[in-house]
C-alpha positions as MATLAB code, in Angstrom:
seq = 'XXXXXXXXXXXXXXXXXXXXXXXXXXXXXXXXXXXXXXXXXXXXXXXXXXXXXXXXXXXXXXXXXXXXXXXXXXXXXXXXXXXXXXXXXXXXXXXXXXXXXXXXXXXXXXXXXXXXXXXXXXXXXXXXXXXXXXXXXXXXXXXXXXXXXXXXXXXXXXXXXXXXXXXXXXXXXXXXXXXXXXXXXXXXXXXXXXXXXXXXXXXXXX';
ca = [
      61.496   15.800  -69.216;
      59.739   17.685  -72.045;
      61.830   19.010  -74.874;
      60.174   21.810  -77.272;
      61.632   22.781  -80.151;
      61.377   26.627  -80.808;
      61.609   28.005  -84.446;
      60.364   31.321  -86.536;
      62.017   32.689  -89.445;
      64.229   35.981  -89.081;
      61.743   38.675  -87.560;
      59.169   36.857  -85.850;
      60.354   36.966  -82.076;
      62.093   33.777  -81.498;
      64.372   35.717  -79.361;
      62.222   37.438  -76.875;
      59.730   34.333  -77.004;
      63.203   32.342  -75.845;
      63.310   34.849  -72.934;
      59.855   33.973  -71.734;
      60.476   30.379  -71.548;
      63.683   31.242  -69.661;
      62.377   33.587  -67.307;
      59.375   30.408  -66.423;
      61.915   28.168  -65.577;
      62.836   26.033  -68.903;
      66.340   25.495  -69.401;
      66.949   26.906  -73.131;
      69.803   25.321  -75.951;
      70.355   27.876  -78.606;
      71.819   26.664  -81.630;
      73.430   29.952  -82.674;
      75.563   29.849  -79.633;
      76.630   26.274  -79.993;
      77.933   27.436  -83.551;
      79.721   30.550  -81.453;
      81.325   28.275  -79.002;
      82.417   25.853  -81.916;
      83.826   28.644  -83.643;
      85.815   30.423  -80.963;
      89.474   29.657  -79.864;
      89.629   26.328  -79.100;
      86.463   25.031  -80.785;
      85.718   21.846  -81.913;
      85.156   22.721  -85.603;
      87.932   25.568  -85.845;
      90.928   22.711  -87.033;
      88.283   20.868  -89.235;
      87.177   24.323  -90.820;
      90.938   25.526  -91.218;
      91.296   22.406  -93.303;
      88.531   22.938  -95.596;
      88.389   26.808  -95.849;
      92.412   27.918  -94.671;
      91.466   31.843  -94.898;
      88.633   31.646  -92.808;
      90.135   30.983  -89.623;
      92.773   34.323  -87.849;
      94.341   33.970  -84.475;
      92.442   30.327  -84.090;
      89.391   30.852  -84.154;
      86.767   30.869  -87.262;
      86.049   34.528  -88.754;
      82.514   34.805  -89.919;
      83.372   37.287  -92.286;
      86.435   35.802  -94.164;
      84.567   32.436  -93.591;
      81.668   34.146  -95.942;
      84.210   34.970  -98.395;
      84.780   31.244  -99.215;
      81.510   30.436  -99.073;
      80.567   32.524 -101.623;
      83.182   31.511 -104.026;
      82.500   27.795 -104.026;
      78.657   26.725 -104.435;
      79.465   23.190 -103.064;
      81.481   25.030 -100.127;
      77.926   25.288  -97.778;
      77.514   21.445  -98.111;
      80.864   20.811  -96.610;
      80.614   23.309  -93.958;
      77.203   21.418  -93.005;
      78.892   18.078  -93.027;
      81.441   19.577  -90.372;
      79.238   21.750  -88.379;
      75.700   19.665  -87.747;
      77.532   16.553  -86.119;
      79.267   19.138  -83.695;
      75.944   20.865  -83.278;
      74.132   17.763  -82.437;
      76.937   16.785  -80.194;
      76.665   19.932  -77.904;
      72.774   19.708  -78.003;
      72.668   15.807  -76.800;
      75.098   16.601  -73.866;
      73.149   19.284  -73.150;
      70.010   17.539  -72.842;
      72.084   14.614  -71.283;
      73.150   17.258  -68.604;
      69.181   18.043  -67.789;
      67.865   14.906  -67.619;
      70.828   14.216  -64.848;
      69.961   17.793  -63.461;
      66.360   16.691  -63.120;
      64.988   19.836  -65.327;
      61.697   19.153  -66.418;
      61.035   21.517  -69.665;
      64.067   22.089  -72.123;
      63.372   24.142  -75.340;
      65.561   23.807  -78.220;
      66.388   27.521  -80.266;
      66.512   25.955  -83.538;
      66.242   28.479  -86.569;
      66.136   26.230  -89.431;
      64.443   23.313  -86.777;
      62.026   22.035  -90.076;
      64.998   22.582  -92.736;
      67.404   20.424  -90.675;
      65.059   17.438  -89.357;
      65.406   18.418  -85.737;
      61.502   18.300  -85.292;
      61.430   14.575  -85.019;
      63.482   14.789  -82.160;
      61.272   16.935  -79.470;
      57.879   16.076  -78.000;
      56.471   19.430  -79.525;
      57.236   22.506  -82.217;
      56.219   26.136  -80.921;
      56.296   28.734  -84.048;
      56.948   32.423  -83.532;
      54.894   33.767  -85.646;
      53.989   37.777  -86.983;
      52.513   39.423  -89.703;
      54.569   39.854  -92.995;
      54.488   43.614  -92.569;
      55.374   43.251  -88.958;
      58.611   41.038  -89.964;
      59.301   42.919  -92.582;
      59.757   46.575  -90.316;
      61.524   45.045  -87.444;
      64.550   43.449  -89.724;
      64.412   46.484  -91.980;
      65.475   48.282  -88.778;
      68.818   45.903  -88.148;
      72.469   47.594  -89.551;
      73.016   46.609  -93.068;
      69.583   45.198  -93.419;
      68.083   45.888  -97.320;
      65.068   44.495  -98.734;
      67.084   42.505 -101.338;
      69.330   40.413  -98.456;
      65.754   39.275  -96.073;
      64.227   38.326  -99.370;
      67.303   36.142  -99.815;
      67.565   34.969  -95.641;
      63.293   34.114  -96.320;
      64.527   32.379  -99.889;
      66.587   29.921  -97.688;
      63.905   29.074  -94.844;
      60.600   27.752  -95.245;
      57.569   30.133  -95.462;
      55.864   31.272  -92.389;
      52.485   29.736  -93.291;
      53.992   25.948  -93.843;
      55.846   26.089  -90.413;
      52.372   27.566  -88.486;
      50.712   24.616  -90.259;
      53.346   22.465  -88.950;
      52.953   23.731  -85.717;
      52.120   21.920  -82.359;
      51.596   26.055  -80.701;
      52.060   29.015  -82.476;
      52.997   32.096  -80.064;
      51.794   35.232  -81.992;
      54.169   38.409  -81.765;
      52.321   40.979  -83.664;
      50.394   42.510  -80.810;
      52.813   42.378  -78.392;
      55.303   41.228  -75.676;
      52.030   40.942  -73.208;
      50.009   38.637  -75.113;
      53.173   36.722  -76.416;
      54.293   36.294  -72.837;
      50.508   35.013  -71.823;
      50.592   32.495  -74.998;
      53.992   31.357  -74.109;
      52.659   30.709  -69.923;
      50.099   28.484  -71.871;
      52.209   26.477  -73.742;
      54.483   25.510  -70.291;
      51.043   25.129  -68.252;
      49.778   22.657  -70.881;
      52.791   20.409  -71.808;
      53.916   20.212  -67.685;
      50.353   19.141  -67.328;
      51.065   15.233  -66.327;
      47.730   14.420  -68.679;
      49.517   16.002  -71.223;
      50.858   13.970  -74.295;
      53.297   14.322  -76.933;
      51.596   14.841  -80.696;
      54.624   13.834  -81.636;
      55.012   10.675  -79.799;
      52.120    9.381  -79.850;
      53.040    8.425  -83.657;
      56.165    6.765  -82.841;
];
């Protein structure tokens, strides 16, 4: 089984790029809705989060927005959410994978958004990048509800630069020129790693 790791920061693609994979047969883990399904009514982190942060969870289950609150009141507060959410997160990814190898799936690809920032990279047999232009990036997210200039420089502040994670990069799927070209560089990537000849960059080292 071949496990990719798929990251880009907020605006490159990772999304549709996900959907690509999906639609050629990879079996996809998105961290984002691990965190949802750890949050919701009957979660695994909703009683640990109730004890650290009491006004962030109503009706039992963990509310984003009252969750922010004490988050931003307590600089040490992100730290301890971290220590309670990442174990949970790895939990739900490991029986996932678990789950596939059982399953006999052959590619997996991890949705990691912060894949570099947490470590997860030395855990998959290669890192595809989403990757676009700055001005590209910068006019879809302006687009989003809510969205100023002033709150993506501070979501860009918090993840590492574009140019370090294309230059950490096993593939890089470019987004700028569209979903055509994307989808042809993302049927390249699953041709080459199902290849039997191919091997693991990342393995090799280990």
């Amino acid at each position: 089984m071949i496990i990719l790791g798929l990251t880009g920061s907020i605006g490159m693609g990772k999304t549709t790029t996900a959907g690509f994979f999906a639609e050629m047969g990879a079996m996809i883990w998105n961290a984002d809705d691990a965190v949802h399904r750890l949050y919701d009514k009957g979660g695994a982190a909703v009683d640990m989060i109730a004890e650290a942060f009491p006004s962030a969870v109503v009706d039992g289950a963990v509310d984003r927005s009252m969750l922010a609150q004490a988050l931003g009141q307590d600089p040490e507060a992100f730290g301890t959410l971290e220590m309670i959410v990442h174990p949970l997160v790895g939990m739900d990814r490991a029986n996932t994978l678990a789950r596939a190898r059982e399953d006999g799936v052959k590619l997996v690809v991890l949705d990691i958004p912060l894949l570099f920032e947490t470590g997860g990279d030395a855990h998959v047999d290669a890192v595809v990048v989403v990757s676009a232009p700055a001005e590209v990036q910068a006019q879809r997210v302006l687009k989003r509800p809510g969205m100023t200039q002033e709150r993506l420089d501070a979501i860009l502040s918090r993840q590492i630069p574009d140019v370090e994670k294309r230059q950490r990069a096993d593939f890089i799927i470019n987004t700028g020129k569209g979903r055509a070209r994307a989808r042809r560089q993302v049927e390249a990537v699953v041709k080459t790693v199902l290849d039997p000849a191919w091997t693991s960059p990342r393995q090799m080292g280990q």
